[in-house]
N, C-alpha and C positions, 0 to 999 in steps of 0.2 A: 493527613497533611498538616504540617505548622509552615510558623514565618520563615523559620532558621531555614527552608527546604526549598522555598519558593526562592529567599534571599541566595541559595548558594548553587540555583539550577546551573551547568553548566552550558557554556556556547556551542552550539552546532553550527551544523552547514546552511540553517536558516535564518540563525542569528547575524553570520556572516554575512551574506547575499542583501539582508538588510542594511547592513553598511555599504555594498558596492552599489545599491540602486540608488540611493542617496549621491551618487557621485558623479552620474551625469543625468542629463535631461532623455538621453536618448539612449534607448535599450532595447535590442533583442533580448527577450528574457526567453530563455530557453532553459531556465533552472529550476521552477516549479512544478508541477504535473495537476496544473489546474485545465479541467477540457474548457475550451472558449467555443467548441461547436456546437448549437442547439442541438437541445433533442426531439428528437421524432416529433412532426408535427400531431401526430394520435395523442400524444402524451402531454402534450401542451393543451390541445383540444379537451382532451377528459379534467387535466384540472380545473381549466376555463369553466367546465359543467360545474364541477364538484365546489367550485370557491363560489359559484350565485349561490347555493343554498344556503339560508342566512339562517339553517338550525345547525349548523357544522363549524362557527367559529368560537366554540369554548375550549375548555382540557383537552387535549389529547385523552385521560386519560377515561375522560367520561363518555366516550361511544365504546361501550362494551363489545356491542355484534360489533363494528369494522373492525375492532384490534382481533377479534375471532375470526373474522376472514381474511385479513393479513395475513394471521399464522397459518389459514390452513393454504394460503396462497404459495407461502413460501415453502410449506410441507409438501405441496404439489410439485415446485417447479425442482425442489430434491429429488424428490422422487423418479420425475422423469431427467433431472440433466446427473445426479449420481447415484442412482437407485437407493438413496437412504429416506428408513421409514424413521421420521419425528413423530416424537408424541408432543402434539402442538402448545399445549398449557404448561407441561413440562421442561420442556427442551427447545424453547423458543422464544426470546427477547426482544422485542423490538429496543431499535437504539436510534439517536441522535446524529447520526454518524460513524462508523466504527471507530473515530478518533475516541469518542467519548467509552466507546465500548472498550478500548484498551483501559482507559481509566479503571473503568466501576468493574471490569473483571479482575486488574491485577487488586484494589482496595478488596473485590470479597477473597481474595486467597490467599492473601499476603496481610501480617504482622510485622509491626518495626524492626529492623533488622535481618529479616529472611530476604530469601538468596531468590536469583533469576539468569537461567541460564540464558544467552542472549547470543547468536551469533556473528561475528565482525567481520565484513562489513552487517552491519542493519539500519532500516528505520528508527531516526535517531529519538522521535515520539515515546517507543518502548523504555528505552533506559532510561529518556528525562520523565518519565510517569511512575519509572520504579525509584527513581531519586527521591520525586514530590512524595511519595506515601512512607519512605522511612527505610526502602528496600535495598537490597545489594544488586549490582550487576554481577555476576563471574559471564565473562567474556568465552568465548571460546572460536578457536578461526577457522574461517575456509579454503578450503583446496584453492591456493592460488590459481591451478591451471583450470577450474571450470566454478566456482566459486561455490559449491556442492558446501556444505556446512561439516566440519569434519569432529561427526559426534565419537570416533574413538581418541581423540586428542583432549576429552574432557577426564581428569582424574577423579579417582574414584569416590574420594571424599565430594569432591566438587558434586558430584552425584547424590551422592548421600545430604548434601546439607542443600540440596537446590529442593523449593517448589513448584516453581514452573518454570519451562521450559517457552520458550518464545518463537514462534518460525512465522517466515512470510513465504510463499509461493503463487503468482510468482516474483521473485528477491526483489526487494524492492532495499538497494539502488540497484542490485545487481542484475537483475528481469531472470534470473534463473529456477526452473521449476524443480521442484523437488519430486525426487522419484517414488513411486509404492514403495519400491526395497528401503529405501531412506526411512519413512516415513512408518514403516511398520518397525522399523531398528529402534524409530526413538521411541513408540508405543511401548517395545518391550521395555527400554529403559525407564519407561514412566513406572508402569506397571513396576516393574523390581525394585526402584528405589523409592517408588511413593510420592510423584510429581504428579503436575498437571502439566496440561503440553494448551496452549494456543496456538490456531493456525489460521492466519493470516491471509486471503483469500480476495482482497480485495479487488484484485488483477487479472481474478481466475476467468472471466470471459473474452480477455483479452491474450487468446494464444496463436499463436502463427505456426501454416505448413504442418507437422504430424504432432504438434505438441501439445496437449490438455492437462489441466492440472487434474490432480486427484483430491476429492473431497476425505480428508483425515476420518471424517464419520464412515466411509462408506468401510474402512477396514475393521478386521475383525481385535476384538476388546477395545474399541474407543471407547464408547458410552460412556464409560466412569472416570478416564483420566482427560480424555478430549473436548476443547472446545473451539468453534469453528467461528470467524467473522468476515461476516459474506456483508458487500456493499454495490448499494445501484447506481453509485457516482458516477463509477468510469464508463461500465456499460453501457448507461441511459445517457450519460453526459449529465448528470442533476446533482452535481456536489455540491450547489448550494441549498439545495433542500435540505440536504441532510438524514438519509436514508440509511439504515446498514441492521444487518442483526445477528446479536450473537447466541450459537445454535451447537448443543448436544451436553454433555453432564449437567444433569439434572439438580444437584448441590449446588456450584457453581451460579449456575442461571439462576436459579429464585435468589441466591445471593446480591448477585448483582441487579438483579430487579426490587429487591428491596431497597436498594443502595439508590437508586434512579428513581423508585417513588419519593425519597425522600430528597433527593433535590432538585427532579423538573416534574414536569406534567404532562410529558408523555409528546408524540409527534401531530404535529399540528393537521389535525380529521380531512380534510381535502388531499392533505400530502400523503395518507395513508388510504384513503381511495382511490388516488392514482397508482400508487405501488401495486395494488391487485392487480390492474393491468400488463400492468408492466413485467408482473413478476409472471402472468399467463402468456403473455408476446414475447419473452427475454429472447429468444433463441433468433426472432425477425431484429428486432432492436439493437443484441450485441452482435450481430454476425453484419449489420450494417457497419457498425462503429467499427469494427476490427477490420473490414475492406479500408474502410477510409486512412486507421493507421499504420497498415500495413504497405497503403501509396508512400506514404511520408517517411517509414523505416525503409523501406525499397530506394525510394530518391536520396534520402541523407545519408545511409552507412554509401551508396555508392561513390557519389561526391567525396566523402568523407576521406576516401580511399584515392582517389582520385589526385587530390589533395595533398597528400601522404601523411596522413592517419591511419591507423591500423582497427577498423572499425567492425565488429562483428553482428549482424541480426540479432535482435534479443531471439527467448525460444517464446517470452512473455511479455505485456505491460505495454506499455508507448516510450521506454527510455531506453537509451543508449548505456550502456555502462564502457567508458572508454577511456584505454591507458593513455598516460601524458606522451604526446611525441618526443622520440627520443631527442632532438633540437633542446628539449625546454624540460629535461629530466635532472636538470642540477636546481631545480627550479622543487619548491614546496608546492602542493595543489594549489593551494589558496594562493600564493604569488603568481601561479601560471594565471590562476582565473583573472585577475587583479589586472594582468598584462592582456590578456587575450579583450578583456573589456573596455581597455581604455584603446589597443591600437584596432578593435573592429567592431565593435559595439555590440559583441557577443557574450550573454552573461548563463554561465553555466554554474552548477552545484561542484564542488569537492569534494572529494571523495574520504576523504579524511574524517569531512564534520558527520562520517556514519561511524564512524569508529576506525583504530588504528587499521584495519585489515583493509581499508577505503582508500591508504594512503596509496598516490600516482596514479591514481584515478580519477575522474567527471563525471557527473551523471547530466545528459542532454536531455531534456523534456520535448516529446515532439508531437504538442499538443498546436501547435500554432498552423497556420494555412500553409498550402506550398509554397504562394508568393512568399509568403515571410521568412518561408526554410532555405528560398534560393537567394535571400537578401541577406540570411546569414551568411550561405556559402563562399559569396559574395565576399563580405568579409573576414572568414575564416582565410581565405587567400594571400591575405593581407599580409600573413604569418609568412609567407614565402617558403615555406619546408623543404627541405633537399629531395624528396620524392616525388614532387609534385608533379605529375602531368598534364598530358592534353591538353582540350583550352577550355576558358573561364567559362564557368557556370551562367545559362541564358537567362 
């Protein structure tokens, strides 16, 4: 990373939302995917234990046994939620957050000037972290009608000159999961052209109705070109801890955890004693969490629709990915958001600031309470839409 990179980062759909919250006092914000709801009171309870002990607030990186029982935690909770066996010293990184693991993974694989395959719409974090370290994007789009990432649209050279390969499931802005047959196509492509694939997983406890992602590790030849970044944010609800970790190619990983000794000190020893827990309970903890968002996708695509919006279940995640009504399709995203926030005090994401394939698109976050989804709807009404029916939201 230098100055010239940081100086010349491009604006996203974060950078933006930063300017429209600035512009009134009062906000629905339903454009972040920050969870506001506690987590499990078990899990509050065990840090409580874990933070008295006044021989646990040095390094993270200086309790040897916990970061050994971390990993063999998480190699357990693989094992039983996607039958992959980790070799735990090898194949196992704790990180800061998977924010920071997208970092120190693309830094160990990437040289100034190499390539990263990335697909549009995405998380716009990936491209501004291959910008900061010197890297290329090549773009490549998705199947408009289910937003599926469409890897035979990538040319051949584009193959040949790319390192890594970037996927999220499920899509995040799109909530879209990616399929085994998808997911083994780009293994072969790894494999043949001599990339590395990332997979993006952060969402993956959060599936609705017959949908489950699929762990990239658990197909056959990942080890060498795949790596996995799995986090306890959304599940737990603890993104302010800062939990996540990136798991399978073995180069890779010590790579990147070379990269991370050398600039922190590892996760703070209480926060990595309550992860044991949590990562042994995952399946009681995310299967509460995922009733609870699946009230709030239930109540809001219904309204939404109601309304006349054209709103679909995600298959993943807590967000809505939704086309602009056609009323307000001569309209740029970011001019609709701009409007929809000053006449109802509704602030949503653009679709856009994920990349061109974003564009006439929103992503809804529906991280907030019911009361506060119905005080949107409330004002999404406001819009007056030709489709709109029945009567207002209670």
């Amino acid at each position: 990373m230098s100055k010239k990179y940081i100086n010349t980062i491009p604006e996203d759909a974060f950078c933006f939302i930063d300017k429209e919250l600035s512009k009134k006092d009062k906000v629905i914000n339903l454009s972040i995917g920050n969870p506001i709801d506690p987590p499990n009171g078990s899990i509050i309870n065990n840090l409580n234990k874990y933070i008295q002990d006044e021989n646990v607030h040095g390094y993270g990186f200086s309790d040897k046994d916990t970061e050994k029982d971390v990993k063999k935690a998480i190699s357990r909770y693989y094992k039983r939620r996607f039958n992959v066996e980790l070799e735990e010293e090898n194949q196992v990184a704790l990180l800061n957050g998977t924010k920071e693991g997208i970092y120190y993974l693309l830094s160990a694989m990437l040289d100034e000037g190499d390539k990263v395959l990335i697909p549009s719409p995405s998380y716009s974090v990936y491209m501004n972290i291959v910008h900061l370290i010197g890297g290329q994007t090549i773009y490549f789009p998705c199947d408009r009608a289910n937003f599926i990432p469409d890897l035979d649209s990538i040319k051949e050279q584009e193959l040949i000159d790319a390192k890594v390969m970037v996927l999220c499931s499920p899509g995040n802005p799109t909530t879209k999961i990616l399929p085994k047959s998808f997911l083994e196509k780009a293994i072969g492509l790894a494999k043949k052209y001599d990339f590395k694939i990332i997979h993006d997983v952060a969402y993956g406890e959060l599936c609705y109705e017959d949908n489950d992602v699929t762990s990239i590790l658990s197909l056959p030849n990942s080890s060498n070109v795949c790596i996995e970044l799995y986090s306890l944010s959304k599940s737990c609800n603890v993104a302010g801890w800062r939990i996540g970790f990136a798991l399978g190619c073995k180069e890779v990983i010590e790579n990147a955890k070379t990269l991370k000794y050398n600039v922190d000190f590892g996760t703070f020893i209480p926060f990595q004693k309550a992860t044991i827990d949590m990562l042994d309970n995952m399946e009681t903890y995310s299967k509460h969490q995922a009733k609870t968002y699946k009230e709030r996708i239930d109540y809001f695509v219904s309204e939404l629709n109601r309304i006349g919006w054209s709103a679909k279940a995600p298959e993943g995640s807590f967000f809505l990915w939704v086309k602009i009504p056609d009323e307000y399709k001569h309209m740029k995203d970011t001019e609709f958001i701009s409007y929809v926030l000053d006449k109802t005090d509704v602030l949503m994401l653009p679709g856009s600031g994920f990349g061109y394939g974003g564009k006439g698109y929103v992503r809804i976050a529906l991280v907030e309470k019911l009361d506060v989804l119905k005080e949107a709807i409330r004002g999404l009404e406001k819009l007056q839409l030709k489709q709109q029916k029945g009567i207002c939201a209670s």
